[in-house]
C-alpha positions in Angstrom: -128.4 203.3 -55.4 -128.0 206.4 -53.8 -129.4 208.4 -56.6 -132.6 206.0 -56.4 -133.1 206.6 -52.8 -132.4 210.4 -53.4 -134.9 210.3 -56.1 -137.9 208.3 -54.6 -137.6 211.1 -51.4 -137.6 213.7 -53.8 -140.2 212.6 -55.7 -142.7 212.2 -52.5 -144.0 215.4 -50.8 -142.4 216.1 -47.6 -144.9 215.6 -44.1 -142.8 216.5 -42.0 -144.3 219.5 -40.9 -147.6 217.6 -40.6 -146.5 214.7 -39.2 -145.5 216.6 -36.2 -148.8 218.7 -35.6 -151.2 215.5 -36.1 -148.8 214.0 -33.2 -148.8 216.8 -31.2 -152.6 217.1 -31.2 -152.6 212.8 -30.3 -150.2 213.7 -27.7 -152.6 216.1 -26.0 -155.6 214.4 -26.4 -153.9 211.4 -24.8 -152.7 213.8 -21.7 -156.0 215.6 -21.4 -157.7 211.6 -21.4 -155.4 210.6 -18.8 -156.1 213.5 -16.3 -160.1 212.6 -17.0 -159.3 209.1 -16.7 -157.5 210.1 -13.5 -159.9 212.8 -12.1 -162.4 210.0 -12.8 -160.4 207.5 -11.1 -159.4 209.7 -7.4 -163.3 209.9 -7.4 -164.1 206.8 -6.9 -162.2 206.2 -4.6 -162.5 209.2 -2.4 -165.0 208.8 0.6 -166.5 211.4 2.6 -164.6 210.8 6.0 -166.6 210.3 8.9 -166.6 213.3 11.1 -163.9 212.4 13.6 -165.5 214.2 16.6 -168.3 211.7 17.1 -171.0 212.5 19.4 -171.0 210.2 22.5 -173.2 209.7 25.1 -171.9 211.2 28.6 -174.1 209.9 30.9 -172.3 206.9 32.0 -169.3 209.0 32.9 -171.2 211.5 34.6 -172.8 208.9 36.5 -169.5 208.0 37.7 -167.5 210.5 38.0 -170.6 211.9 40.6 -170.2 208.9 42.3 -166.4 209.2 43.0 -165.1 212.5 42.6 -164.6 214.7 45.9 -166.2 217.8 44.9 -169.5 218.2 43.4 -169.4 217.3 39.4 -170.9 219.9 36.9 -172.3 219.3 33.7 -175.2 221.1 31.4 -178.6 221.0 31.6 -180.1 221.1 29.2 -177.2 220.8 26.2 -177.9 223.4 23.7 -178.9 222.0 20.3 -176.4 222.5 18.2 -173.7 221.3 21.5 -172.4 217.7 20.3 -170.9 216.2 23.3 -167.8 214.4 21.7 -165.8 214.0 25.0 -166.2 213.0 28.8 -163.5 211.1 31.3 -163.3 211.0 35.0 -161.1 209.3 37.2 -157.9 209.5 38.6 -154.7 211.1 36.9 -151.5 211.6 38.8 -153.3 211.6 42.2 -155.8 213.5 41.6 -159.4 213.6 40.6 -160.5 214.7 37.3 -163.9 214.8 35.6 -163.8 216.6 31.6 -166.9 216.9 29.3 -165.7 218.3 26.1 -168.7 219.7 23.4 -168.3 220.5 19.3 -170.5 223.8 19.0 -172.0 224.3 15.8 -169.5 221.9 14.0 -166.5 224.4 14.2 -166.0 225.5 17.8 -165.3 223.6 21.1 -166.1 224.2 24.3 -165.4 222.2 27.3 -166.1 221.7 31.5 -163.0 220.5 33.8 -162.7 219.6 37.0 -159.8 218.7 39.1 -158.7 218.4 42.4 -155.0 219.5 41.3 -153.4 222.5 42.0 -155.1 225.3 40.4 -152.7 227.0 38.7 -150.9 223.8 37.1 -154.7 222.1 35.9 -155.6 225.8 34.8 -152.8 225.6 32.5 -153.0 221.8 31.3 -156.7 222.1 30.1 -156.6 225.6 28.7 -154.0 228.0 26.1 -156.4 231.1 27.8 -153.5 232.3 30.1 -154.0 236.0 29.9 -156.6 237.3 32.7 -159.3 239.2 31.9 -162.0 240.8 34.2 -164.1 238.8 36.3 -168.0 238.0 35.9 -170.7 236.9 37.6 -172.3 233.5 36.9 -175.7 232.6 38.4 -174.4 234.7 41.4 -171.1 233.7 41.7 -167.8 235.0 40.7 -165.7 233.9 37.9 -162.0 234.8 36.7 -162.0 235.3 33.1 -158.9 234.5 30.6 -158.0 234.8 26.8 -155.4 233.5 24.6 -153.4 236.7 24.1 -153.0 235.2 19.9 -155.9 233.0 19.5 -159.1 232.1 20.3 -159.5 229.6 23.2 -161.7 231.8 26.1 -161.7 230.2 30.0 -163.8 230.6 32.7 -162.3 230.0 36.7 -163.9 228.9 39.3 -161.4 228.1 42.2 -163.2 225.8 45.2 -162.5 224.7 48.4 -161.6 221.1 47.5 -161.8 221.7 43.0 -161.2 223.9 40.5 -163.4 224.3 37.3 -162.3 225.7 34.0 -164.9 226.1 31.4 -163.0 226.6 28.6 -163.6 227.0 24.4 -163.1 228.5 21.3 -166.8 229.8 21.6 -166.7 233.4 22.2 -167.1 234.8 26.1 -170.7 235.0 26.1 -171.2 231.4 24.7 -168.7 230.5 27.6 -170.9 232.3 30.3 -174.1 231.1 29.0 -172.1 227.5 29.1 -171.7 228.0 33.1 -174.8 229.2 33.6 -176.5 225.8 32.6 -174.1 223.7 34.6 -175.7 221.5 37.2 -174.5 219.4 39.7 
């Protein structure tokens, strides 16, 4: 029996060989498929997320933050175009007053009014990273205290009151900041 079984292999031509490169070719056919099948598959089901900085309208908490704050509550007039208000609270936090109104600028930056009645150098330093002072410059005739981020790119503008300070602070470059202040109204 053993010589029949030797014989009838050694009779038939050996496929080894090809058996093994006809497979290999299947096999990555079948992996290339799968990553299409896959590719195909995380498209469908990938969204397009919704910008999470939605634009909101800051009127009604303007409206009452001038109503109830103690100092006089800025904001800009007119918005620049391409300013997305995304942000605005007032009221009080930890005993004192405070009235934000944050802006995305040009879908990449931020730039933002606060207003407190805390101690300045405490709310200076919760609102803003810009700890470094710079020179100071004049806004619509008054004087500001400028600060960078010594390693980044948040900018601040100071304006210390009688009864509030306001920081107008961003990522927006200096000049976007001043031209910010300028068109803040009460």
């Amino acid at each position: 029996m053993s010589q029949v079984s030797e014989a009838s292999e050694a009779g038939r031509p050996r496929r080894g060989y090809d058996r093994s490169a006809n497979g290999l070719i299947g096999a990555i056919v079948a992996v290339l498929l799968l990553i299409f099948v896959m590719f195909l598959l995380t498209r469908l089901v990938q969204r397009d997320v919704a910008d999470p900085a939605e634009t909101i309208d800051y009127r009604p908490s303007l409206a009452e933050a001038r109503a109830d704050a103690p100092f006089e509550v800025l904001a800009p007039e007119p918005v620049q175009p391409r300013w997305r208000a995304t942000s605005a609270e007032a009221g009080m936090q930890d005993g004192d007053y405070v009235w934000h109104l944050g802006f995305v600028v040009d879908d990449e930056e931020y730039a933002a009014v606060d207003q407190s009645t805390a101690s300045a150098q405490r709310f200076i330093a919760d609102v803003t990273p810009a700890a470094e002072q710079g020179q100071p410059v004049e806004v619509n005739g008054v004087r500001w205290q400028t600060f960078h981020e010594e390693d980044g790119d948040d900018n601040a503008l100071v304006l210390r009151g009688g009864e509030s300070t306001t920081v107008v602070s961003g990522t927006v470059a200096q000049d976007a900041l001043i031209g910010f202040a300028e068109s803040l109204q009460e």
